[in-house]
C-alpha positions as CSV (number, residue, x, y, z in Angstrom):
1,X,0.0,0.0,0.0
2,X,1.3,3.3,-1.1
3,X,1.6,6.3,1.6
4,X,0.0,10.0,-0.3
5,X,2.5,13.0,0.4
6,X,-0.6,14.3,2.4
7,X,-0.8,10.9,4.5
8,X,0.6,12.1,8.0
9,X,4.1,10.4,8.8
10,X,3.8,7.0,10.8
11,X,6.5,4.4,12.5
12,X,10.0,6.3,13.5
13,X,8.8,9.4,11.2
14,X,5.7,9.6,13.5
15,X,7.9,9.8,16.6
16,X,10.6,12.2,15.5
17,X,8.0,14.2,14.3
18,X,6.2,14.3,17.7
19,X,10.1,14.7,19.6
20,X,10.7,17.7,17.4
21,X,7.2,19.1,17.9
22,X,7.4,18.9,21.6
23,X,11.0,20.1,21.5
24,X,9.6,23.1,20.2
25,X,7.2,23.6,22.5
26,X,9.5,23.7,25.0
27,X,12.2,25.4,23.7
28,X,9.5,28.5,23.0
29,X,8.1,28.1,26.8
30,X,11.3,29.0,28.0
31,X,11.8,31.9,25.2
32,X,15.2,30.3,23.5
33,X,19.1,31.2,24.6
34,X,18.7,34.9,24.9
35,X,15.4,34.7,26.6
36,X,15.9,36.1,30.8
37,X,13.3,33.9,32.0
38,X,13.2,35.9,35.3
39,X,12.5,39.2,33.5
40,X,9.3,37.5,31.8
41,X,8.0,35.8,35.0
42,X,8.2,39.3,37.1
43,X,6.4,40.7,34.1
44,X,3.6,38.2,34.0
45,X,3.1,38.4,38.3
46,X,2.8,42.2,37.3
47,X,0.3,41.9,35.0
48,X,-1.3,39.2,36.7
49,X,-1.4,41.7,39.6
50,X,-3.0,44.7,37.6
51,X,-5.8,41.9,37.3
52,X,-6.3,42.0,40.9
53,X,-6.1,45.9,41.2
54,X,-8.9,46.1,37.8
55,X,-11.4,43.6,39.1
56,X,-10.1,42.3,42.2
57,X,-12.2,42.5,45.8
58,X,-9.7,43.4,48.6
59,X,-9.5,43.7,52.1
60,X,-7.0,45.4,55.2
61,X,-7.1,41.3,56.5
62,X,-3.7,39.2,55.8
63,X,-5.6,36.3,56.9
64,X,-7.6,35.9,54.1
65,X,-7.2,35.7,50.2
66,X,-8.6,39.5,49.9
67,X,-6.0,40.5,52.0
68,X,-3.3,38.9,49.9
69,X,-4.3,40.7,46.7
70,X,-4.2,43.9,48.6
71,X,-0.7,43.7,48.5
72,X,-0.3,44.0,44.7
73,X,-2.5,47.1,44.9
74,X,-0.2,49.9,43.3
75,X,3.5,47.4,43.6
76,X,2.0,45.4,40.4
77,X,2.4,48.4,38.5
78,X,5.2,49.9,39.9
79,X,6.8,46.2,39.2
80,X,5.5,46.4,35.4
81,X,7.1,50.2,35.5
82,X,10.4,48.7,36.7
83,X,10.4,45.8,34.6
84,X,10.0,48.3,31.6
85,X,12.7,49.9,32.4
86,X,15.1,46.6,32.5
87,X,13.6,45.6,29.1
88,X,14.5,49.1,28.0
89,X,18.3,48.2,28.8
90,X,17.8,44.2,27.5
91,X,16.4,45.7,23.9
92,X,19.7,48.6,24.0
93,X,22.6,46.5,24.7
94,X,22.1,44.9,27.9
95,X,25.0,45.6,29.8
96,X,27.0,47.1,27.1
97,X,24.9,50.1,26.4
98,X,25.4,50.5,22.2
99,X,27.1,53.4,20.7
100,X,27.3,55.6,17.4
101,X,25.1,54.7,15.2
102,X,23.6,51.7,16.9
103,X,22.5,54.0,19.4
104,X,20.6,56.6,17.2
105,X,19.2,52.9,15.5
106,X,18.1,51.8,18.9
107,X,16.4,55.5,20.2
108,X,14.5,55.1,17.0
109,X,13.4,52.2,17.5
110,X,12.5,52.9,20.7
111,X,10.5,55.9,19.6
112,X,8.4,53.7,17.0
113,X,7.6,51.3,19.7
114,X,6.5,54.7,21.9
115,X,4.1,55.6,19.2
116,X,2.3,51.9,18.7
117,X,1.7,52.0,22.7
118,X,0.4,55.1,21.8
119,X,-2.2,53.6,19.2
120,X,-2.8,50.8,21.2
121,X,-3.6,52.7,24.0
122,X,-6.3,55.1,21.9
123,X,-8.1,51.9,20.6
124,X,-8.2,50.7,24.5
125,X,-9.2,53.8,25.3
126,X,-12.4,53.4,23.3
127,X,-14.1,50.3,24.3
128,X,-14.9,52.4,27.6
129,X,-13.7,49.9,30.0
130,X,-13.3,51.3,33.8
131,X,-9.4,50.8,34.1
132,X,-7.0,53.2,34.6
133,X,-4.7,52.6,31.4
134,X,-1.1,53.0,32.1
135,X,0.2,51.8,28.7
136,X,-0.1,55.6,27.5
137,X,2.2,57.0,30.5
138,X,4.8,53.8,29.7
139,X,5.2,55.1,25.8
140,X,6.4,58.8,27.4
141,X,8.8,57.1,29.9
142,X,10.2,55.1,26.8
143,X,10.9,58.7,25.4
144,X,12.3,60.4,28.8
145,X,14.7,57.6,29.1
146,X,16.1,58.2,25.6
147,X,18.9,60.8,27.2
148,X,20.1,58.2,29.7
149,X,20.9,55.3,27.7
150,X,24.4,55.6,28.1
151,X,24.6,56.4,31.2
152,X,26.6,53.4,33.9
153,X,25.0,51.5,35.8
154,X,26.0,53.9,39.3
155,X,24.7,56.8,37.6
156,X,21.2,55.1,36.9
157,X,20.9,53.8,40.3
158,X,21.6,57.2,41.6
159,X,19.0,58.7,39.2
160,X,16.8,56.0,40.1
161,X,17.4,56.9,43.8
162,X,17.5,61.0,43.4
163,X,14.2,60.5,41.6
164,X,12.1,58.8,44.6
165,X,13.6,61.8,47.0
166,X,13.0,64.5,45.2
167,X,10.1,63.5,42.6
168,X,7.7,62.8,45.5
169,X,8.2,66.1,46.8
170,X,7.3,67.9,43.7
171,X,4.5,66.3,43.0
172,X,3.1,66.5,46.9
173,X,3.8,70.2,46.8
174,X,4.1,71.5,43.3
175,X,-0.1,71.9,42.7
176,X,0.0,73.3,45.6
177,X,2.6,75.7,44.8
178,X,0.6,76.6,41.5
179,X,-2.9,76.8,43.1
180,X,-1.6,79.4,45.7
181,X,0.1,81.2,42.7
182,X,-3.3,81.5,41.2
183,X,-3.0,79.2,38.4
184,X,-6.1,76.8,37.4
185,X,-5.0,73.9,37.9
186,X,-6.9,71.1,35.2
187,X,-8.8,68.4,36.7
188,X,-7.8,64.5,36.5
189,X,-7.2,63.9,32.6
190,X,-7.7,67.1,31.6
191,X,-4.1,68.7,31.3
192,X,-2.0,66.7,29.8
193,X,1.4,68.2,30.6
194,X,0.4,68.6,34.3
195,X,-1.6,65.6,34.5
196,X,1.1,63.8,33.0
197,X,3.7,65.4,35.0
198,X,2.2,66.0,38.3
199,X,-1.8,65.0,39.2
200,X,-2.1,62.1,37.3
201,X,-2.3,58.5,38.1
202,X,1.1,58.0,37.0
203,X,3.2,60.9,37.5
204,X,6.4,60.9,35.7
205,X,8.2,62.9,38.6
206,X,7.8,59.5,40.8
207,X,7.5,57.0,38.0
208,X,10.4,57.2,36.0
209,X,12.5,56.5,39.5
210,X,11.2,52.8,38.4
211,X,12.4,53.0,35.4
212,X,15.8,54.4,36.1
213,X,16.0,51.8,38.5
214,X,15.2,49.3,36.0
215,X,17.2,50.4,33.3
216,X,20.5,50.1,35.9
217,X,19.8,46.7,36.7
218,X,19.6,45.6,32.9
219,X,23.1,47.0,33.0
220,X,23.8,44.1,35.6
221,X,25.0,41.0,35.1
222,X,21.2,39.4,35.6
223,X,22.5,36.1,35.3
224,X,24.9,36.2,38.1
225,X,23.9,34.7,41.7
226,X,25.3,37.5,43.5
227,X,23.2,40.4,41.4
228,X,20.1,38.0,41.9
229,X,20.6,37.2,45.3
230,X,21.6,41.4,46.4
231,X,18.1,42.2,44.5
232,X,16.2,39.8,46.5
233,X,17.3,40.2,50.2
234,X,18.2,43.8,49.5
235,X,14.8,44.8,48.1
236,X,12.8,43.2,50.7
237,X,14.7,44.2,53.5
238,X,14.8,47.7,52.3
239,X,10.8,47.5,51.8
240,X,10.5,46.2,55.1
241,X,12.4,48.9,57.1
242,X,10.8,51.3,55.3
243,X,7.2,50.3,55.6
244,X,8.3,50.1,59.6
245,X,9.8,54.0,59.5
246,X,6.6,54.7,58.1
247,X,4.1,53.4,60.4
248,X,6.1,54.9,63.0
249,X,6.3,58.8,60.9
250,X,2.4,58.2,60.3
251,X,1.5,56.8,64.0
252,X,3.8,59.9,65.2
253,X,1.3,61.9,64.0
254,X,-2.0,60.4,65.0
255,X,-2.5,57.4,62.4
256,X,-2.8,57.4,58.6
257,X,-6.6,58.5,58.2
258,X,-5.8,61.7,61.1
259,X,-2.9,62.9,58.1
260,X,-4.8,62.4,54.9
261,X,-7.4,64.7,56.7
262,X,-4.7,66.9,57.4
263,X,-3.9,66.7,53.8
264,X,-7.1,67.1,52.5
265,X,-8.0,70.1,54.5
266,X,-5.1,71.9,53.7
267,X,-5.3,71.4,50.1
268,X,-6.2,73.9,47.4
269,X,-7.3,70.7,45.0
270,X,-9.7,69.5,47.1
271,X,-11.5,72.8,48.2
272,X,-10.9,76.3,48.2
273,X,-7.7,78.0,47.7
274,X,-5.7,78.5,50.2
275,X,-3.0,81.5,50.7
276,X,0.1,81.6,50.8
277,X,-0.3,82.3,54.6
278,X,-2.5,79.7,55.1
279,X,-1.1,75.8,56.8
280,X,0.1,73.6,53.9
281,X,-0.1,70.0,53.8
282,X,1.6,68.6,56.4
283,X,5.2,67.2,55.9
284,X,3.6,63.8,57.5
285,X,1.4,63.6,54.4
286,X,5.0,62.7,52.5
287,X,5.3,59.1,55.1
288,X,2.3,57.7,54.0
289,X,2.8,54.6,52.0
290,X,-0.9,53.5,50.6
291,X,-1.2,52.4,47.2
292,X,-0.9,55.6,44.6
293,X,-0.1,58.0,47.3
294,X,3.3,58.2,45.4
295,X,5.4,59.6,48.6
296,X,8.8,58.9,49.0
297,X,8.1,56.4,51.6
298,X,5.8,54.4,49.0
299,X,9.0,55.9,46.3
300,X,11.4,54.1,48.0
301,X,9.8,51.0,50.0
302,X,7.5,49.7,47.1
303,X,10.1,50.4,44.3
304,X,12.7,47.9,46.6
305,X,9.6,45.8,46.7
306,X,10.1,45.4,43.0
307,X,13.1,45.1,43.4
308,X,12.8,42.1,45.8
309,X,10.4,40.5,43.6
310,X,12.4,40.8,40.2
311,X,15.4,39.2,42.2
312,X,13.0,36.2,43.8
313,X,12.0,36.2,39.8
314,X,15.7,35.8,38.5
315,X,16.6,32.9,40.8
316,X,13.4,30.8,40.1
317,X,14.4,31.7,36.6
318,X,17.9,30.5,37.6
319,X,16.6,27.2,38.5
320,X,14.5,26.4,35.8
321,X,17.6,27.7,33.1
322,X,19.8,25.1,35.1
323,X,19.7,21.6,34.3
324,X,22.0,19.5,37.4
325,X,21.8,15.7,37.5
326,X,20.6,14.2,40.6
327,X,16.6,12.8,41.0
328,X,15.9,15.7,43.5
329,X,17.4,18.5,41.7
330,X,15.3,17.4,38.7
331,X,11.9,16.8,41.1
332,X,12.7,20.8,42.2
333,X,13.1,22.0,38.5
334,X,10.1,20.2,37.5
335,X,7.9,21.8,40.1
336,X,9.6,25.0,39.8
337,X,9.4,24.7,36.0
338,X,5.5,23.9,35.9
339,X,4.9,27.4,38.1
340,X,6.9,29.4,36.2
341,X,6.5,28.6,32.7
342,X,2.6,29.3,32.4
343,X,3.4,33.0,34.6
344,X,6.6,33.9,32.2
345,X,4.5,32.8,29.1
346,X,2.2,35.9,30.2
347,X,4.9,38.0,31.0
348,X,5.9,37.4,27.5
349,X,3.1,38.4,25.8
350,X,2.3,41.6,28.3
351,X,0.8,43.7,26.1
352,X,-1.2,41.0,23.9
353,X,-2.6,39.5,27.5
354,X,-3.3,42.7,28.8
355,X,-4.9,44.1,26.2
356,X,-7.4,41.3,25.6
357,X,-7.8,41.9,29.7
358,X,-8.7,45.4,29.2
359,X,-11.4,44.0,25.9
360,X,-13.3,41.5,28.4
361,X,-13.4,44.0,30.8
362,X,-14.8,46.7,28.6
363,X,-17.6,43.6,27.2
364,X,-18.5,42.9,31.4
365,X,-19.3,46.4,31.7
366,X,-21.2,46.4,28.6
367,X,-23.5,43.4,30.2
368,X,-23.1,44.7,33.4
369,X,-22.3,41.1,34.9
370,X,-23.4,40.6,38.3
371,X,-20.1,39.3,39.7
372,X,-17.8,42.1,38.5
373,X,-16.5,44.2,41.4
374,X,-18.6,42.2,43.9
375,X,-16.5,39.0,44.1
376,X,-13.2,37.7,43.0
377,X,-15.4,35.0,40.3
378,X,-14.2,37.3,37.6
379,X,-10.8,37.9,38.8
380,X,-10.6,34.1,38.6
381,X,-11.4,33.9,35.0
382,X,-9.1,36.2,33.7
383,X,-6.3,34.9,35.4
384,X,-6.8,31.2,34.4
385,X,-7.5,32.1,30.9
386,X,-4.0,34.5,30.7
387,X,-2.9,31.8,31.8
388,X,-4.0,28.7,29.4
389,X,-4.1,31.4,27.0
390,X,-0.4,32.4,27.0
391,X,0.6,29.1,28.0
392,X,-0.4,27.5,24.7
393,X,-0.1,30.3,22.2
394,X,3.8,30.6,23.9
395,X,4.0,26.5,23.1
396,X,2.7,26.6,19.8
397,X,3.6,29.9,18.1
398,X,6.1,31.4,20.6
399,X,6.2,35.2,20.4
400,X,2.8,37.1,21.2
401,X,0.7,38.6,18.1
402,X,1.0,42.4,19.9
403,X,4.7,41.5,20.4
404,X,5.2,40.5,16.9
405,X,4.0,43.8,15.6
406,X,6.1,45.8,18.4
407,X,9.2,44.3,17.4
408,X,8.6,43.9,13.2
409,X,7.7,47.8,12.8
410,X,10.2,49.1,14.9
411,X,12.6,46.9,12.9
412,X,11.4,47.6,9.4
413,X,11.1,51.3,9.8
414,X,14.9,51.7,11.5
415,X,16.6,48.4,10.3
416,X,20.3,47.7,11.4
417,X,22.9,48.8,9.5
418,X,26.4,47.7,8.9
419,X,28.1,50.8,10.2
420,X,26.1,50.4,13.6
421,X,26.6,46.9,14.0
422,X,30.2,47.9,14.0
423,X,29.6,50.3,16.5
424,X,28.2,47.8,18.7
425,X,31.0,45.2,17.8
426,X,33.6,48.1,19.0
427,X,31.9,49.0,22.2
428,X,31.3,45.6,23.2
429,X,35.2,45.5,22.6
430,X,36.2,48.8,24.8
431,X,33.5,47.6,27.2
């Protein structure tokens, strides 16, 4: 009996066929050679952690689940923010920042890819769902890192660190400053400098401390145990001393609600204006450390919190890019390998996965489903099907669709040329 070309293989063909299929597979779950596998999963907890803050029902109570997703309320995003900033440095050199002409090729690139978040972004915007969309405020911090490419990796951990002292000041005290000076100042969304700047969700003056934070450890060695292991215990033990300062700065004072009264009645953005004369807002009001309340306190303790989490992130990554013989160490990679993959799969395809988040949120609203802000049902839903989602498409196809189109344009429009990659080849050199 003869075999058609279109007959599927069988015998050995069938079974090298299947090998090299699920060799695939695996070798696009864990993103190939140049792939950090840390970088995505920290990605993917931070998306999976703007879930929670979207739809998510919360609580003050650590014993319970609610309580647990309080915790990612505001640090999700300030992760995503710093994890931005690392890819910024992955996509520019990694720890040999590029020079010359690969440089002006790479700020270009950059630039494109700042003006598709922008698109995306507007086409989000319209479907009306109730989520505050951050993607618009990371395409301008692509462009405000632009100048600081170069920079070393001690002179972005300093900006990083100047920027979550003095940015939190600005924006605690700069409408202020302005309303007092008799200048209008717009409401939420409606001035986009200012907004942008100062009053927004996102304000640049305290955000881009994430990313210049991010961008200096993508300088690092992120492979290396010791730049791993100094993230990790070094970001949570900052977090924790500083969460501890401030309960005792806030208590000091009479308790957190006593000093957001303080701060609200001594506000010119939430009533009258005051005078110049008149009490300002308390310097207590810059100790709080709530979600959004962008004070140095939340500055400086939630931003090592990211920190802590990206270096718990880049040794579970460790172990799972590790192969050691031994039954046990294989039994720990396996279990290590069957959290990780389906949570670095999303962090993979951020924008594709959040995006299709912010589309079933809009359509919920649309129905007006029962469940939605009530319990944690839908919260449940969309992270099990980010997950399968991810997990499959990652397997399959590898890179996201978004992805895909973030990295061809950018490519196409800017494409590498000979003279740059000979700038690169040189630096790499001198470096």
């Amino acid at each position: 009996m003869r075999t058609s070309p279109a007959d599927p293989p069988t015998g050995p063909e069938a079974s090298v066929s299947r090998e090299s299929l699920l060799h695939r597979a695996g070798r696009n779950l864990l993103g190939g050679p140049g792939r950090v596998t840390g970088v995505d999963l920290a990605r993917g907890i931070a998306v999976l952690g703007m879930f929670a803050a979207h739809v998510g029902v919360t609580s003050g109570d650590l014993g319970t689940p609610e309580g647990w997703l309080a915790v990612g309320q505001g640090r999700s995003s300030i992760l995503f923010a710093l994890v931005a900033g690392v890819s910024l440095a992955l996509v520019t050199g990694a720890r040999t920042p590029p020079a010359g002409e690969a440089l002006r090729t790479a700020r270009g690139r950059i630039l494109v890819r700042a003006v598709l978040l922008m698109v995306l972004v507007a086409l989000l915007d319209l479907l009306g769902a109730r989520v505050a969309l951050i993607l618009g405020y990371y395409a301008a911090y692509f462009v405000l890192a632009l100048p600081f490419l170069r920079l070393s990796t001690a002179r972005l951990a300093a900006l990083a660190v100047g920027t979550a002292l003095i940015g939190p000041v600005l924006v605690y005290y700069g409408p202020e400053v302005l309303a007092r000076a008799g200048l209008r100042m717009p409401s939420v969304g409606s001035g986009a400098v200012t907004d942008f700047l100062l009053t927004g969700y996102y304000p640049a003056f305290v955000w881009m401390a994430y990313v210049f934070a991010g961008l200096a450890v993508g300088r690092s060695d992120l492979r290396s145990p010791m730049v791993q292991l100094s993230l990790g215990l070094g970001g949570f033990g900052v977090a924790a001393v500083t969460s501890l300062v401030s309960h005792g700065l806030v208590g000091a004072a009479g308790g957190a609600d006593a000093v957001r009264a303080a701060v609200r009645a001594t506000s010119s953005l939430t009533g009258a204006t005051h005078a110049w004369s008149d009490p300002w807002p308390p310097l207590a009001g810059l100790a709080l450390e709530g979600p959004h309340d962008d004070t140095i306190f939340e500055a400086v303790g939630s931003g090592a919190f990211a920190l802590g989490m990206l270096g718990l992130c880049l040794l579970l990554g460790r172990v799972v890019e590790t192969r050691v013989p031994g039954w046990a160490p294989r039994v720990l990679r396996g279990v290590v390998l069957a959290v990780v993959t389906p949570l670095a799969a999303v962090g993979a395809m951020a924008l594709t996965i959040y995006s299709a988040q912010v589309a079933v949120i809009a359509w919920w609203n649309r129905i007006d489903w029962d469940p939605l802000y009530v319990t944690n049902e839908p919260l449940l839903w969309l992270v099990l099907g980010a997950l399968i989602f991810a997990t499959v498409w990652r397997a399959l196809l590898g890179r996201g669709p978004l992805e895909r189109v973030f990295s061809a344009v950018p490519r196409r429009v800017f494409p590498a040329s000979p003279r740059g990659a000979s700038d690169a080849t040189s630096t790499r050199r001198r470096t």
